[in-house]
C-alpha positions as CSV (number, residue, x, y, z in Angstrom):
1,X,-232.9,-47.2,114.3
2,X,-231.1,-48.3,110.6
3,X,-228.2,-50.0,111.8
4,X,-224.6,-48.4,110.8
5,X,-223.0,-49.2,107.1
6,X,-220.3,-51.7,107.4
7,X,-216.9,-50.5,106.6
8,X,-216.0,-50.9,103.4
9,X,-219.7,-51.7,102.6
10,X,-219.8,-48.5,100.3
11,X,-216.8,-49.7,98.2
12,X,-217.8,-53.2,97.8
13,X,-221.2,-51.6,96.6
14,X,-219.8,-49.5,93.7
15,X,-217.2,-52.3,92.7
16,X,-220.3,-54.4,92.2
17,X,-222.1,-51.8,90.5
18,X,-219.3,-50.8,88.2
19,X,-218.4,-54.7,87.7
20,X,-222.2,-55.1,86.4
21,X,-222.3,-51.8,84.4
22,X,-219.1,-52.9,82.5
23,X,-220.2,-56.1,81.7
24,X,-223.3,-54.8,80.2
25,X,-224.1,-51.1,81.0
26,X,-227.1,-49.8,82.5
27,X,-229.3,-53.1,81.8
28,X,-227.3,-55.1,83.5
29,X,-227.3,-53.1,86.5
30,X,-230.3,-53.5,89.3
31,X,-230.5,-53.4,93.0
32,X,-230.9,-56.8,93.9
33,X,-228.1,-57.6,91.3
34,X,-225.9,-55.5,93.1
35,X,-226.2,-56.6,95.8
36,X,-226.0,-60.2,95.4
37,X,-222.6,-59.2,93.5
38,X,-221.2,-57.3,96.9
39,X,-222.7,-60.2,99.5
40,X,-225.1,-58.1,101.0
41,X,-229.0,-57.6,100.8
42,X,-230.8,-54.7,98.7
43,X,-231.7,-52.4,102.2
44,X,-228.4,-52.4,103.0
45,X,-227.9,-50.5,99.3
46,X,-230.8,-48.3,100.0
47,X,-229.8,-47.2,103.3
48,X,-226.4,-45.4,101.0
49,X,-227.9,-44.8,97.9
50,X,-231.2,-43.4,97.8
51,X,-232.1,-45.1,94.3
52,X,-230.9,-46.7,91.5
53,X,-230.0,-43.0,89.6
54,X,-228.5,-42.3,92.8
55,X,-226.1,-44.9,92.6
56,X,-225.5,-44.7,89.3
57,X,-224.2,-40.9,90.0
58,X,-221.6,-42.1,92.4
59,X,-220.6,-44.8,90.0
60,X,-220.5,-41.9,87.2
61,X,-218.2,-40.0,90.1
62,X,-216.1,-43.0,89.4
63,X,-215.5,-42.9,86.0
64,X,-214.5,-39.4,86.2
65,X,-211.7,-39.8,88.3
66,X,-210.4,-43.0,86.2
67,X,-211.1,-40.6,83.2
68,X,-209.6,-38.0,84.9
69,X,-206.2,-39.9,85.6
70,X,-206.4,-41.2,81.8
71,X,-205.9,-38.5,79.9
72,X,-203.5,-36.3,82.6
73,X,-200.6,-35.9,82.2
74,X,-200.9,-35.7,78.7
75,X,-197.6,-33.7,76.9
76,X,-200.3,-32.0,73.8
77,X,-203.7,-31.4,72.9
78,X,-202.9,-34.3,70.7
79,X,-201.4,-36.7,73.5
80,X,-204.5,-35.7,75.6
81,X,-207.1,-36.2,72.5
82,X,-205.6,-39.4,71.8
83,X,-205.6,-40.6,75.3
84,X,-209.6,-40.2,75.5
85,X,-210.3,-41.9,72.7
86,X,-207.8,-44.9,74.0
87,X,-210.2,-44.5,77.2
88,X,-213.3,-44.4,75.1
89,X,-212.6,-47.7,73.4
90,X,-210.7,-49.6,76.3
91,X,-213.9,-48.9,79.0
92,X,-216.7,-48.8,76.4
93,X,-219.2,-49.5,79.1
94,X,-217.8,-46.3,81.4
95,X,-217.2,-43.9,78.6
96,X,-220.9,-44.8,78.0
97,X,-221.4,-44.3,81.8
98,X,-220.0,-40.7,81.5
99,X,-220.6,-39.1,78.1
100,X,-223.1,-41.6,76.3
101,X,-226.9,-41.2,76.4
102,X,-228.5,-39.1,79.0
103,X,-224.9,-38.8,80.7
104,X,-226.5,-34.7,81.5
105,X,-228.6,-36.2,84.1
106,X,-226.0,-38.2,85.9
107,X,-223.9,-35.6,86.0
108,X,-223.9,-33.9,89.7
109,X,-222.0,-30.5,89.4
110,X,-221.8,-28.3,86.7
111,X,-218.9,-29.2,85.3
112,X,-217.7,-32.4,86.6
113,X,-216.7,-34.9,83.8
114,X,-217.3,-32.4,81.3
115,X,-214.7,-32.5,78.7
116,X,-215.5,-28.8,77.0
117,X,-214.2,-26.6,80.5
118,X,-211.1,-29.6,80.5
119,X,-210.4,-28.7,76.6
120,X,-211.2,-25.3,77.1
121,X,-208.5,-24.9,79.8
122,X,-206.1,-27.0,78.0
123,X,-206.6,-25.1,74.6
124,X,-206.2,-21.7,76.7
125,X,-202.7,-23.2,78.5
126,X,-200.8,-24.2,75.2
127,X,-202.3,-21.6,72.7
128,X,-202.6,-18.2,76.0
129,X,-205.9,-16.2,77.2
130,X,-208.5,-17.1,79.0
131,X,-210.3,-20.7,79.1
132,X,-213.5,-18.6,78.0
133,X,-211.9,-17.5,74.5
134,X,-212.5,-21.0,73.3
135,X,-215.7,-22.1,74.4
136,X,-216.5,-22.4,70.6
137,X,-213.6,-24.2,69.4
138,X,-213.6,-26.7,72.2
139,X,-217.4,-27.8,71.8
140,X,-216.7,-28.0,68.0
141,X,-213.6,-30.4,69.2
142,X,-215.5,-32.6,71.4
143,X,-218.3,-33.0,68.9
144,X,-215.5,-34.2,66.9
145,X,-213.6,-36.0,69.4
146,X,-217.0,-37.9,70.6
147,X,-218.3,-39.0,67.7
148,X,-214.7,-40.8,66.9
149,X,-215.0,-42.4,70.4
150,X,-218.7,-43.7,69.6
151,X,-217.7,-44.9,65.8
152,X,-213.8,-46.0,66.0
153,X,-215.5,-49.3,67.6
154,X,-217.3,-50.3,64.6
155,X,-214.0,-50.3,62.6
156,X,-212.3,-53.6,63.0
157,X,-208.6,-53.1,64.8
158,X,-205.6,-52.2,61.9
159,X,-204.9,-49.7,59.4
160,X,-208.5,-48.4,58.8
161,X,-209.4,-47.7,62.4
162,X,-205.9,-46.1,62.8
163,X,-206.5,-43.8,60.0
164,X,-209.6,-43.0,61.2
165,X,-208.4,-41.8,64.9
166,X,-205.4,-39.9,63.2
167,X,-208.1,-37.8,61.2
168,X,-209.9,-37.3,63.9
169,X,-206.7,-36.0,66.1
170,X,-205.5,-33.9,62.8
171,X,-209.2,-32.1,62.6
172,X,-208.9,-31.6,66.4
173,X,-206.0,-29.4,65.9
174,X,-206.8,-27.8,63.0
175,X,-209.6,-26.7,64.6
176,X,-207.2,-26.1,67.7
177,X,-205.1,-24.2,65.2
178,X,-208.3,-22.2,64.2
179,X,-209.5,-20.8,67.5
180,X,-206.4,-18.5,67.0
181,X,-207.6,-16.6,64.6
182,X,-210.7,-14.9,66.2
């Protein structure tokens, strides 16, 4: 009979995990690694998490609710926009964790994490109608948005990556601006 998971066992597992994914993503992050990082042996991990994609999932969970907290309470589309791509360049590691390559796969309901249905409602609260009227304009925004929060790191900190983000935001509401005229 597996014996019981200690308490706090779980946590101490994803701090490690999300300790070793932000110091180097997904290569950096194993079993054993784990959990050598939370003081406990590799069994112990498999009797929670069924695999590695399995924990990586509930790490992803995670990030969500960080990113989540991040951009709410945001006073615009702009103050919200602006607020992911500060996210996207303070946790480089977790925005890679939740929107980077393959993030479709760690994703465990349909829309958890997914920034198009948190634009779409957002776009449908300050501009009226349904979230639905601007599926369009929200993916166009994202693709936008996301590519700024993969690039702006490449530009060194100052005036260029500063102009850079403030095109980005000014695109992102003109193509706000746009979805009013169906």
């Amino acid at each position: 009979m597996p014996r019981p998971l200690t308490p706090g066992l779980e946590d101490r597992i994803l701090d490690a995990a999300q300790a070793l994914w932000s110091a180097g993503g997904e290569d950096a992050l194993s079993m054993r690694a784990v959990a050598e990082r939370a003081g406990t042996h590799p069994p112990r991990i498999y009797a929670r998490f069924q695999d590695k994609q399995a924990l990586v999932r509930a790490l992803r969970s995670r990030a969500v609710e960080r990113w989540r907290a991040r951009i709410s309470g945001a006073r615009s589309l702009r103050d919200g926009l602006a607020r992911y791509l500060d996210f996207a360049e303070d946790d480089a590691f977790e925005y890679q964790l939740l929107f980077g390559p393959g993030f479709l796969q760690r994703v465990e309901r349909s829309d958890e994490g997914r920034p198009i249905e948190v634009l779409k409602r957002a776009l449908a609260a300050e501009q009226g109608g349904a979230a639905e009227d601007y599926a369009n304009a929200a993916l166009a925004i994202w693709a936008v948005l996301h590519g700024t929060a993969m690039l702006q790191r490449e530009f060194p900190a100052g005036s260029d990556r500063s102009h850079f983000r403030a095109a980005c935001l000014d695109a992102c509401e003109l193509i706000a601006a746009g979805s009013l005229r169906r």
